[in-house]
GUFILO-629741 format. One record per residue (C-alpha): residue in three letters; chain; y, z, x. Coordinates in nm, 2 decimals. Each point is the difference from the previous one (the first is absolute). Layout:
! GUFILO-629741
<node 'ALA','A',<Y,Z,X>>;
...
***
This chain:
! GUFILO-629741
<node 'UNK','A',<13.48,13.69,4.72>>;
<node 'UNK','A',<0.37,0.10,0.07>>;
<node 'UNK','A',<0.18,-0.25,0.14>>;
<node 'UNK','A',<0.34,0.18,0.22>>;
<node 'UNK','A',<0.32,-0.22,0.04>>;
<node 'UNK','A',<0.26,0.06,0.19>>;
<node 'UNK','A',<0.33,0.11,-0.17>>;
<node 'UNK','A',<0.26,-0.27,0.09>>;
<node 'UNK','A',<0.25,-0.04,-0.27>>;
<node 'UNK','A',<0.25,-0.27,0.02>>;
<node 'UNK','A',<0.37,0.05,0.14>>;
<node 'UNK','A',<0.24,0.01,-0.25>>;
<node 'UNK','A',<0.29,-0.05,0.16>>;
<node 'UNK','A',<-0.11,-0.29,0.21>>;
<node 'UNK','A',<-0.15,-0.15,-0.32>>;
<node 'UNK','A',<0.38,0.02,-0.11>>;
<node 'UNK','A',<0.13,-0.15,0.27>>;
<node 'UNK','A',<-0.22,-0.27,0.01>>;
<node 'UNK','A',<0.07,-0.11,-0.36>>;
<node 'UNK','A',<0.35,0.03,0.01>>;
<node 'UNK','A',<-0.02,-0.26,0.34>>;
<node 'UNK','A',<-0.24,-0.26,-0.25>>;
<node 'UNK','A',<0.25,0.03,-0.30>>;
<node 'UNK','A',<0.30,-0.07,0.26>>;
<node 'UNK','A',<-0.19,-0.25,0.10>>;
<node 'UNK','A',<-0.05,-0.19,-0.34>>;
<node 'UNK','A',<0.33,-0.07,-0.08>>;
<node 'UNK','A',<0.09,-0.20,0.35>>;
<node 'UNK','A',<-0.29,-0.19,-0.04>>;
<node 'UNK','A',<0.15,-0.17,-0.29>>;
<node 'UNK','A',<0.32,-0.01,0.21>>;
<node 'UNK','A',<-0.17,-0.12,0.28>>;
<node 'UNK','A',<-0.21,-0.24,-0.17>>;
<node 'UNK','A',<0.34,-0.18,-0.22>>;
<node 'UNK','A',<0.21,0.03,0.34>>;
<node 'UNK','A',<-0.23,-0.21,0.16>>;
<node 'UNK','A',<-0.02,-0.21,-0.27>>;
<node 'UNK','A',<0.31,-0.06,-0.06>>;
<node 'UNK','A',<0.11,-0.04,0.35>>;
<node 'UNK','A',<-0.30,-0.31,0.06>>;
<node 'UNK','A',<0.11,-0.17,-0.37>>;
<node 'UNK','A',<0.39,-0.02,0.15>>;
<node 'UNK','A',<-0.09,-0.22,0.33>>;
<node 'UNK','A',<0.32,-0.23,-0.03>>;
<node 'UNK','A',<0.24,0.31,-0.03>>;
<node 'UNK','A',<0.12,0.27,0.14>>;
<node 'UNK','A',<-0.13,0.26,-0.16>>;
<node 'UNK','A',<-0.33,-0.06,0.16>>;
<node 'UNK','A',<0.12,0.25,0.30>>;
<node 'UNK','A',<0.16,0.28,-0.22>>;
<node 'UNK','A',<-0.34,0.03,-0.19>>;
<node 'UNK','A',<-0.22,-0.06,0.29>>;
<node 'UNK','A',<0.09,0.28,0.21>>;
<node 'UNK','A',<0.02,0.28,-0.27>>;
<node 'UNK','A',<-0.33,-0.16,-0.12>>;
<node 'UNK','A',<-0.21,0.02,0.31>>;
<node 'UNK','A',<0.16,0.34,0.08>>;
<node 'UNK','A',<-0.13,0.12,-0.30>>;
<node 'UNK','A',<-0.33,-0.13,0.03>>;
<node 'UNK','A',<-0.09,0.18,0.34>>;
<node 'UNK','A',<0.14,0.30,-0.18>>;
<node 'UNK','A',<-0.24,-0.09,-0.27>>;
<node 'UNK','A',<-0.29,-0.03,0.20>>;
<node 'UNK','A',<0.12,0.32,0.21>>;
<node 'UNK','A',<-0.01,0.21,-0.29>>;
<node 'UNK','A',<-0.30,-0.14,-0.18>>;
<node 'UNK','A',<-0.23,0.09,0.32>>;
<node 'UNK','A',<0.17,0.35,0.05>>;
<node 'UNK','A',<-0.03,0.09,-0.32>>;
<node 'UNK','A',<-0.39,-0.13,-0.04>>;
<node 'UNK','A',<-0.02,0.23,0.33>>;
<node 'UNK','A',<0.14,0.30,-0.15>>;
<node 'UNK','A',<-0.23,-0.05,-0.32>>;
<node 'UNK','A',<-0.30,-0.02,0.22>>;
<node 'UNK','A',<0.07,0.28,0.20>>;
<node 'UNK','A',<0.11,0.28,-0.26>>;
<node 'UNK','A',<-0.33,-0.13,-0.14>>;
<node 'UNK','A',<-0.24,0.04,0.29>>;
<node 'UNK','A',<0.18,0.26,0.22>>;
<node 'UNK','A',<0.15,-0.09,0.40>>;
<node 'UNK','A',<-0.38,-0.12,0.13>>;
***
């Protein structure tokens, strides 16, 4: 017994694009994640609000691309359904 699968083949170019947003996205989470850090060891001073803002910027951008680029994985992978 033959079994017949469909011939899906993954997206290359959204395979690409997907990667390239997860390796932009590794390098600000260790910014992110040192901002942060930085800005919550400095309570008394002021550079508490230069490295919060940048720091919390980053991070939504973080989580931004991290999700889009999960979604473009998944999709190049299993097609527009």
């Amino acid at each position: 017994m033959r079994i017949i699968m469909p011939n899906n083949h993954t997206d290359q170019k959204l395979l690409i694009r997907g990667l390239k947003r997860l390796v932009l996205a590794l390098p600000l989470l260790v910014v992110t994640t040192y901002l942060l850090n930085f800005a919550f060891l400095n309570k008394a001073t002021i550079p508490i609000y230069i490295a919060l803002i940048p720091g919390i910027a980053f991070m939504i951008v973080t989580i931004y691309l991290l999700f889009n680029g999960i979604k473009i994985i998944m999709r190049s992978l299993f097609g527009d359904n």
